[in-house]
N, C-alpha and C positions, 0 to 999 in steps of 0.2 A: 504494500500500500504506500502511496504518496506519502512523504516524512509531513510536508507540508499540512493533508489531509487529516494526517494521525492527529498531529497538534491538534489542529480549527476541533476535532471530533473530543480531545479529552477536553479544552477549555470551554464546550457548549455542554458537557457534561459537570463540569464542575460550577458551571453558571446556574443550570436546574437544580442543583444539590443545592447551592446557593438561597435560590429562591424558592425552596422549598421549604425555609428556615423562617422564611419571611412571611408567606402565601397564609392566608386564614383559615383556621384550623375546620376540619369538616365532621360530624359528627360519627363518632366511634361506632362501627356495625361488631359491639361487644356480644361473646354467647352469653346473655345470663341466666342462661341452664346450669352452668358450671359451678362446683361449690368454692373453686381453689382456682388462685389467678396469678398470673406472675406480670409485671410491669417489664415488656420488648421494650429497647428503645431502637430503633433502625434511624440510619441519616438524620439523627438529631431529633425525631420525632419519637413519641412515648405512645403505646398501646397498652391495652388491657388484654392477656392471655390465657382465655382458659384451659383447665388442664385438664384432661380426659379421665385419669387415671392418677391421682394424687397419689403419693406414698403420704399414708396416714397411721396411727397408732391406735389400737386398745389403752384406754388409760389402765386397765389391770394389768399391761405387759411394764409399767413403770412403776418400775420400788427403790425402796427406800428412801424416797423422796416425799413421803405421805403430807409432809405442814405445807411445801413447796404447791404441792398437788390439790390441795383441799382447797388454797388461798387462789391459784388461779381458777378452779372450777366454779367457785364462791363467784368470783369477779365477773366471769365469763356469763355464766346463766345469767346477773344480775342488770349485762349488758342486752345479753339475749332476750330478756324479756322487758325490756324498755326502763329497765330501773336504772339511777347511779352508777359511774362503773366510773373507774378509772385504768389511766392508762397503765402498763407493765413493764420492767424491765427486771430482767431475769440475769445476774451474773456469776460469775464463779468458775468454778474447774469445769475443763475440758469434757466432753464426755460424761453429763452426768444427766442428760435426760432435759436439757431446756427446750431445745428447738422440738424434741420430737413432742414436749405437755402442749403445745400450744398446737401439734399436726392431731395429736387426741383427744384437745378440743373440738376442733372443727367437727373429729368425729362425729364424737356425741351430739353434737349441737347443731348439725348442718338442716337435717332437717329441721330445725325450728327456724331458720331463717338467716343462720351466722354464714358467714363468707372471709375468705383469709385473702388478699394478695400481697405475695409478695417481693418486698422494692431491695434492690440490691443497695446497700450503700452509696455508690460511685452514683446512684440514680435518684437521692432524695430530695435534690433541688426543687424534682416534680412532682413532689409531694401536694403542693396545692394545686396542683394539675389533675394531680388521682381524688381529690378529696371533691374539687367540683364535680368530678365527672360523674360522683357515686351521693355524694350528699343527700339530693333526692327521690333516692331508691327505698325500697321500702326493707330489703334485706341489710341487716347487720356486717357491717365489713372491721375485719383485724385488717390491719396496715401492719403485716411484718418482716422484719430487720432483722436478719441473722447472722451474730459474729458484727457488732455494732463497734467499731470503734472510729475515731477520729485523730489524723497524723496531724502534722504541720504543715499550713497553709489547706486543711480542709475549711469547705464552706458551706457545706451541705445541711452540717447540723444548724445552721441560721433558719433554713426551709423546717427542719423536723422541728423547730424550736417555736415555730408560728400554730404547724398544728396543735403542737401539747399547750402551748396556751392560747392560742384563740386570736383570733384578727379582729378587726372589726366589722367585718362581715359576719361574727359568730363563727361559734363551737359549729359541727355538723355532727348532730346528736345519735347519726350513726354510725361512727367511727371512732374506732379505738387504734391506738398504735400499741405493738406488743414488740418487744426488743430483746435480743441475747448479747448477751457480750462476756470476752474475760476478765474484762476488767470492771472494774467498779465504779471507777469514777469517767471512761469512757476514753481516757486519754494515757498513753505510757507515763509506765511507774517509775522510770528510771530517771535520773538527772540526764545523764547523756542524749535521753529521747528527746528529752525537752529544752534542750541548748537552744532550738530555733524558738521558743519562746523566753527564755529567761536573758538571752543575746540577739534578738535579732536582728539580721541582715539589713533590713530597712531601717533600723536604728526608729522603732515606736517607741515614743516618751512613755508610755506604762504599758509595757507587754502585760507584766500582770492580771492589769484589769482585763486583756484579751483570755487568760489561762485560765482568771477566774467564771469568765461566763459562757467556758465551755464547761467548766467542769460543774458548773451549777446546771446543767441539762438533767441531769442524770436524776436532782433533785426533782425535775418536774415530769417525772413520773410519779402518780400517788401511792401505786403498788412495788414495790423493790422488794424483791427477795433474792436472796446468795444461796449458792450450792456449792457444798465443801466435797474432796474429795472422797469416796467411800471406806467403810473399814473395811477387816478383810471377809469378816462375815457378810457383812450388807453383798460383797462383792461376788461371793459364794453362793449366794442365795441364788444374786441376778445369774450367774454362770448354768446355776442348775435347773433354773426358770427357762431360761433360755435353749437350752438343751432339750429340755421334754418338749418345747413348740418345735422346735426339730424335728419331732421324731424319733427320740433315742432316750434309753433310760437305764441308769446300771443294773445290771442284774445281778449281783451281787454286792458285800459288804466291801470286798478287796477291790471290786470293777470301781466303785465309789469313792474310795480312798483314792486308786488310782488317778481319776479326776479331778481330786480336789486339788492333788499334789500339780499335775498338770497345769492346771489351772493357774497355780500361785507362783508356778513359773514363767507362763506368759506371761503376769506383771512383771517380772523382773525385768524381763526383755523389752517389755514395750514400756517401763519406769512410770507406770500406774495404775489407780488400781479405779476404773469407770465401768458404767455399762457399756458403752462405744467397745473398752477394751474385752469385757466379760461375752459381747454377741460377738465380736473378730474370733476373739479363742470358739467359742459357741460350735462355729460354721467348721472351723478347721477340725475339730475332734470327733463333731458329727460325720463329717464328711468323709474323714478317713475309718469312720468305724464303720460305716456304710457301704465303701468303698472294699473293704475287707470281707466283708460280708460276702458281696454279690462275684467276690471273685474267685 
């Protein structure tokens, strides 16, 4: 092809990606059959996803987690049924059942009318984008964030900062935001993380005040609960929970032990002790005893 032609053909393509940033927005042909949604962004534009086939939870498949468990159930029905609710955020150790209570909410709760989507981080800007779209609907929507945190020079959390308190256009009394993170306060723990705020680059007369009102986000969630890593029995329990939804189950006192021993050695190796870690072992023990079996 003509060098000349190639050009004229990528800069009349980057001219419509251009103007497609600009063009007035046209109204979303959303499924709202769907219980569970994820926010596409394509060319700079944001849609609504629904998803065919969610991965969802049994709240009975989540233990040792029961005050964690009770207080978002509490919250959730109270939303579900047009009562007070406030928003969530869920932090603490790795692997210990946040994202999946909020996937065994919707369970439970989907036929009553609750609805999840959820906004990847990198895409909260268009938070009030998602919150018009859905405001006047009559189904319950979670707005969730999973693995919520914020680096230096994020600016996202100023958008997630309008929904949790409210514009002047009002609250939209049917949305809640529900958030995971590992951390606490939503920003790294370390000094070293936070040198572009305690020094920064642009030389701000009170970075502070910037550090301080991210880290008072966190505050304006009304619901905050933590989740500590498991002992080793809580962790035993989930391994052995796990295991019989397998499929598989000792047959003996010695098969038993065997497991357990197993088991408390994968912690070793993967340096935790979760349910994330107790269903990875789960899969692997099943799988080779099964394996064994049919051969």
């Amino acid at each position: 092809m003509n060098p000349l032609l190639t050009q004229t053909l990528e800069t009349l393509k980057t001219t419509l990606e251009c103007a497609q940033l600009v063009l007035p927005t046209t109204e979303q042909d959303v499924n709202w059959s769907a219980h569970a949604y994820t926010w596409q962004v394509r060319h700079g534009r944001g849609s609504l996803h629904g998803l065919v086939n969610p991965r969802l939870f049994d709240l009975d498949e989540l233990s040792s987690i029961d005050r964690q468990k009770n207080a978002v159930i509490r919250n959730t029905e109270q939303f579900v049924k047009g009562l007070p609710a406030n928003h969530v955020l869920l932090t603490g150790a790795r692997g210990t059942g946040k994202s999946s209570l909020v996937r065994a909410c919707l369970k439970r709760y989907a036929d009553n009318g609750l609805r999840v989507i959820e906004v990847e981080k990198s895409d909260l800007h268009d938070l009030p984008q998602i919150v018009d779209l859905i405001r006047h609907r009559a189904e319950r929507f979670i707005v969730f964030c999973d693995d919520l945190s914020f680096e230096h020079q994020d600016v996202g959390y100023k958008a997630l900062k309008v929904v949790l308190d409210g514009s002047f256009s009002g609250y939209a009394e049917n949305v809640l935001v529900y958030a995971t993170s590992n951390r606490r306060h939503l920003l790294p723990e370390y000094m070293s993380d936070n040198v572009g705020y305690t020094h920064p680059s642009d030389e701000e007369l009170h970075p502070s005040e910037t550090v301080e009102e991210k880290i008072s986000l966190s505050e304006r969630f009304g619901l905050w609960l933590s989740f500590y890593p498991f002992k080793q029995d809580d962790y035993l329990t989930i391994v052995m929970q796990s295991v019989a939804r397998l499929g598989w189950s000792p047959s003996s006192e010695e098969e038993q032990t065997e497991l357990r021993k197993a088991a408390l050695q994968f912690t070793l190796e993967r340096g935790s002790r979760s349910a994330r870690v107790a269903q990875h072992f789960a899969r692997q023990w099943v799988g080779e005893k099964l394996l064994g079996q049919s051969s």
